[in-house]
C-alpha positions in Angstrom: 0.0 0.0 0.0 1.5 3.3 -1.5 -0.8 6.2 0.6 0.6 9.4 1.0 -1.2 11.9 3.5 -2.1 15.6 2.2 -4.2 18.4 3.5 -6.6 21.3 2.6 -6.6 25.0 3.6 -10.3 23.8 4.6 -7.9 23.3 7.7 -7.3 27.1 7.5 -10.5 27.8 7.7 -10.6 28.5 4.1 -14.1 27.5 2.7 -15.3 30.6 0.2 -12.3 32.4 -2.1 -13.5 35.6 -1.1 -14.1 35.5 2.6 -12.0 38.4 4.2 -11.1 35.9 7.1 -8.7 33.8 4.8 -5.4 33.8 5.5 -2.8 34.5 2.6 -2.3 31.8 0.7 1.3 31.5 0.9 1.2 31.1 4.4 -1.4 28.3 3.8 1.2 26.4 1.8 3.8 27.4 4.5 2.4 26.3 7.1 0.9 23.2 5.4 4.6 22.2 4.6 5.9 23.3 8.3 3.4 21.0 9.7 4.9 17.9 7.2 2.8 17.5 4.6 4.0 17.0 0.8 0.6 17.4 -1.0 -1.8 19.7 -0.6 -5.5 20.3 -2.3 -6.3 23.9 -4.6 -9.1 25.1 -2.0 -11.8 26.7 -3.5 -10.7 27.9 -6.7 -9.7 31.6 -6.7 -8.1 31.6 -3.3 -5.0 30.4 -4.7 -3.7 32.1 -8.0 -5.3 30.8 -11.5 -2.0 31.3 -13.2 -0.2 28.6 -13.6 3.5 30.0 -13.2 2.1 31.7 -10.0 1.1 28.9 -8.1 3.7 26.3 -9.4 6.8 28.1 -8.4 5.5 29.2 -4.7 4.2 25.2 -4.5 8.1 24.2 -5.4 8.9 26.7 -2.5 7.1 24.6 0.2 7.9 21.5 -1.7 4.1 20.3 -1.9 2.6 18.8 -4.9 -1.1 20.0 -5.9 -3.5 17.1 -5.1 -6.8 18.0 -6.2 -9.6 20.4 -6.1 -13.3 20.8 -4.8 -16.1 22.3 -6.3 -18.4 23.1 -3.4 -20.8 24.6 -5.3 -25.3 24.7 -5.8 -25.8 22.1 -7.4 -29.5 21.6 -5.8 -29.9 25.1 -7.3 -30.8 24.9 -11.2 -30.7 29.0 -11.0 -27.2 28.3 -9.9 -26.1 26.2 -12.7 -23.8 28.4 -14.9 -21.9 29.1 -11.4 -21.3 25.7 -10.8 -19.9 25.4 -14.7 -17.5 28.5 -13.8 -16.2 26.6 -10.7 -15.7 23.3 -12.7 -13.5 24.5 -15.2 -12.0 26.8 -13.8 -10.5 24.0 -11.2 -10.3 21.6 -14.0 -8.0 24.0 -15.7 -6.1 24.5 -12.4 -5.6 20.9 -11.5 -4.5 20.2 -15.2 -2.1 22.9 -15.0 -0.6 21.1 -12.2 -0.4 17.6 -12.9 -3.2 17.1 -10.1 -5.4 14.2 -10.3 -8.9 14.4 -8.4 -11.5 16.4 -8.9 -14.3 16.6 -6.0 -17.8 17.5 -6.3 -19.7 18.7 -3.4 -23.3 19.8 -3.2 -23.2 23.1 -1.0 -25.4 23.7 2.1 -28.5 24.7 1.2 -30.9 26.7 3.2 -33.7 23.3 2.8 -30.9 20.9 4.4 -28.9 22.5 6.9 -31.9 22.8 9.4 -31.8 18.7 9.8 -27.8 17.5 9.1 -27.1 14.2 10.9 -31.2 13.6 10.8 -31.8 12.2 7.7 -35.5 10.7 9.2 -36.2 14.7 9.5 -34.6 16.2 6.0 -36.5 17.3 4.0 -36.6 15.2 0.3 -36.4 16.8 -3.2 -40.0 15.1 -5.7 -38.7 13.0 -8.8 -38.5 16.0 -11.1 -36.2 17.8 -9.0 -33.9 15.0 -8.1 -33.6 14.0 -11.8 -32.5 17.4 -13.0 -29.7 17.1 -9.7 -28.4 14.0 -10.9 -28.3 15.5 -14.6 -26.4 18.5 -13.4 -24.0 16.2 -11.0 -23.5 13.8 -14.2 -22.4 16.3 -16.5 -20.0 18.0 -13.9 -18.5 14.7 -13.4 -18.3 14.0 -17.3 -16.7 17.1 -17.8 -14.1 16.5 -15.6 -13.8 12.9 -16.3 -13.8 13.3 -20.5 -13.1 16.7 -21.2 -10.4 17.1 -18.9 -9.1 13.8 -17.9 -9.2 13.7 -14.5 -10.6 11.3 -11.5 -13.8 12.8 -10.3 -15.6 11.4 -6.9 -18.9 12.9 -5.2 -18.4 13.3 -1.6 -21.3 13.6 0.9 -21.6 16.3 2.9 -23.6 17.7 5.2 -25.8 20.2 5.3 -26.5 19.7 1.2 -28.7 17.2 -0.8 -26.2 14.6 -1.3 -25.6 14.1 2.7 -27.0 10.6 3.4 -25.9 7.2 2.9 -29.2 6.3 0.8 -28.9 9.3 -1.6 -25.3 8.9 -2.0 -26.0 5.1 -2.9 -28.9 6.3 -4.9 -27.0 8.8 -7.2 -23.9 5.7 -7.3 -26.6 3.4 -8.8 -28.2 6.1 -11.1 -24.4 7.8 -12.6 -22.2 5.1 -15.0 -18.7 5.0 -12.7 -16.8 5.5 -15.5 -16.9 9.5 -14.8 -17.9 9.3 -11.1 -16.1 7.7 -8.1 -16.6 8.6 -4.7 -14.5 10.9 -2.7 -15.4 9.3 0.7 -15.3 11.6 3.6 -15.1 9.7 7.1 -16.1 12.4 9.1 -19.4 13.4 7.0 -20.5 10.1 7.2 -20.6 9.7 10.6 -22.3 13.4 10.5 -24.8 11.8 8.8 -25.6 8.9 11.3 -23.9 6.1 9.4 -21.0 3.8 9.7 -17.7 5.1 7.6 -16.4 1.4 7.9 -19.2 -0.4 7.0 -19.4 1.9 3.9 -16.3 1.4 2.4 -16.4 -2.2 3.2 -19.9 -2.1 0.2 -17.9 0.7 -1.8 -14.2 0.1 -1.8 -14.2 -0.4 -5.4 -15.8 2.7 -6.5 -13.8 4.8 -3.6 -11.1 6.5 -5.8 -9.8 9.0 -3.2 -10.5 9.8 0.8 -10.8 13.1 3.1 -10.3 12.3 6.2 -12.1 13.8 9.3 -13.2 13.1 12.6 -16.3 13.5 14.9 -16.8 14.2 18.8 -19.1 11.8 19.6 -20.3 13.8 22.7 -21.5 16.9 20.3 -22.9 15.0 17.7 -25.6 13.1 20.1 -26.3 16.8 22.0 -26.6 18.1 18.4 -29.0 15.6 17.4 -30.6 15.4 20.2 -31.3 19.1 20.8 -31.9 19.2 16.5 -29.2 21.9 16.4 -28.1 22.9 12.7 -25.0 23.0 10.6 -23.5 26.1 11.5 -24.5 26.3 15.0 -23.2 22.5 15.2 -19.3 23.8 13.5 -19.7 26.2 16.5 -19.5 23.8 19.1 -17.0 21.5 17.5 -18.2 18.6 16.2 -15.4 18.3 13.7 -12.5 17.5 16.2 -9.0 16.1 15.3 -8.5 12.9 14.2 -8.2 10.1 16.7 -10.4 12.0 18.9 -13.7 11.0 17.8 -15.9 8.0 16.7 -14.2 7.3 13.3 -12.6 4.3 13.6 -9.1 5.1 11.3 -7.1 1.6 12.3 -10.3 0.0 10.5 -9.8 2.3 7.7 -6.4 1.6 7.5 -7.0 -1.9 7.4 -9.7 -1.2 4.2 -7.3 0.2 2.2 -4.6 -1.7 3.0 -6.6 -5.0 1.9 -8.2 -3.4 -1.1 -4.8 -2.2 -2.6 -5.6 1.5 -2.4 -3.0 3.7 -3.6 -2.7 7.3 -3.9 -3.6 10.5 -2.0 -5.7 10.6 1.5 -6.5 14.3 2.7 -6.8 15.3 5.7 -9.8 17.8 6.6 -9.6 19.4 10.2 -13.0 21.9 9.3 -12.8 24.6 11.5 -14.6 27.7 12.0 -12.3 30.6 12.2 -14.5 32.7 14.9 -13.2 30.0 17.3 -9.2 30.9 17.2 -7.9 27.9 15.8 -4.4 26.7 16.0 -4.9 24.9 12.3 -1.1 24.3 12.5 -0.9 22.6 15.5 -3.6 20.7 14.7 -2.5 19.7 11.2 0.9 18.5 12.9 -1.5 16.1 15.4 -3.8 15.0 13.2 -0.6 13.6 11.0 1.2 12.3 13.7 -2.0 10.7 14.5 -2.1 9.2 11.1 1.7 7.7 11.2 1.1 5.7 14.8 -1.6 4.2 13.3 0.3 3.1 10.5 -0.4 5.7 7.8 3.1 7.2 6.5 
């Protein structure tokens, strides 16, 4: 098993290209490097720079290679389709331009879903018209990527969205050919969701092409769902917490991937809100130590 461990400026805090709160991105990629990573992913696209000569000589600085990209972008929002065009090729062409491999597609949180995240009896549903035209829009992003630009393009559940549970994840698996869409499989969201990451992958392994890896506090996520708190309020309180500290079991991962002959990259997401003064350093430097005594390198 050939896995090499990366991270995100999602770690940063870094969620929207424009939010004033985002640190510089050179001191993203420093600090990603200081902490001992080699790869890192493109964040949303814009935050870094678009020109290629740009970005590739400050990522040569730091010594990280560009992994992949995410569009976190509306795609529940058919008024929001030419948006979610601009964000795919625009981080198509960036990934290209770096010899980075995986492209990620995320539905964004939408005002519908992030009400009932982690209560998927409660969420509300979209009727078969709307859900047909969502797996259209989610199809051709992924064929774009897949055809047009060559590159490996998973769906990864979050929550919060439309694709957030283990049934409409399976559901649009089932409904898109595999041949232009994998899964990007995101431990952390899963659990979010009230399912079991392990027992997952175990079904999915074949179709997984590339992981995120985050963690939940137990302890939050049953006062969040029991109280019905939201998304954002539920960030607040930290349910995402480094890894090792929560309910994810990562030596089962490990043990997955090892037996599957999964190769490649395996990010590492510490989501944080940066209201809460963050240490995202420190915390990148745990959560990969974490990693290596359990047997990741």
């Amino acid at each position: 098993m050939t896995i090499r461990i990366g991270n995100a400026p999602c770690s940063w805090g870094v969620e929207f290209a424009e939010d004033p709160r985002n640190p510089a991105w050179r001191t993203v990629l420093k600090e990603c490097a200081a902490a001992g990573y080699k790869g890192i992913e493109l964040g949303p696209v814009g935050f870094m720079p678009e020109d290629p000569a740009l970005l590739g000589e400050a990522l040569a600085e730091s010594d990280l290679e560009l992994i992949g990209g995410v569009v976190f972008r509306a795609f529940h929002d058919a008024a929001q389709w030419d948006d979610v065009l601009d964000g795919t090729h625009r981080t198509c062409k960036a990934l290209k331009a770096h010899g980075a491999q995986h492209l990620v597609l995320i539905d964004s949180i939408s005002e519908r879903r992030a009400p009932t995240a982690g209560r998927s009896g409660e969420a509300e549903q979209m009727d078969a018209a709307e859900w047909s035209a969502y797996r259209i829009r989610i199809a051709e992003a992924a064929r774009i990527g897949a055809q047009d630009y060559g590159l490996t393009v998973g769906i990864h559940a979050h929550a919060g969205g439309f694709m957030d549970f283990e049934p409409e994840l399976e559901r649009l698996l089932d409904e898109v050919d595999s041949d232009i869409l994998k899964i990007c499989f995101d431990t952390g969201h899963h659990s979010y969701a009230g399912f079991d990451p392990v027992a997952f992958m175990k079904r999915h392994i074949d179709r997984i092409s590339y992981m995120h890896f985050k963690d939940i506090n137990p302890a939050v996520k049953t006062d969040v769902i029991a109280k019905r708190t939201g998304f954002y309020d539920a960030c607040g309180q930290g349910i995402f917490c480094n890894l090792g500290d929560g309910d994810v079991d990562f030596p089962a991962v490990r043990q997955i991937l090892l037996e599957s002959g999964f190769s490649g990259w395996c990010t590492v997401e510490q989501d944080c809100d940066p209201t809460l003064n963050p240490d995202p350093v420190g915390d990148a430097r745990l959560n990969r130590e974490y990693l290596e005594s359990t047997g990741f390198n």
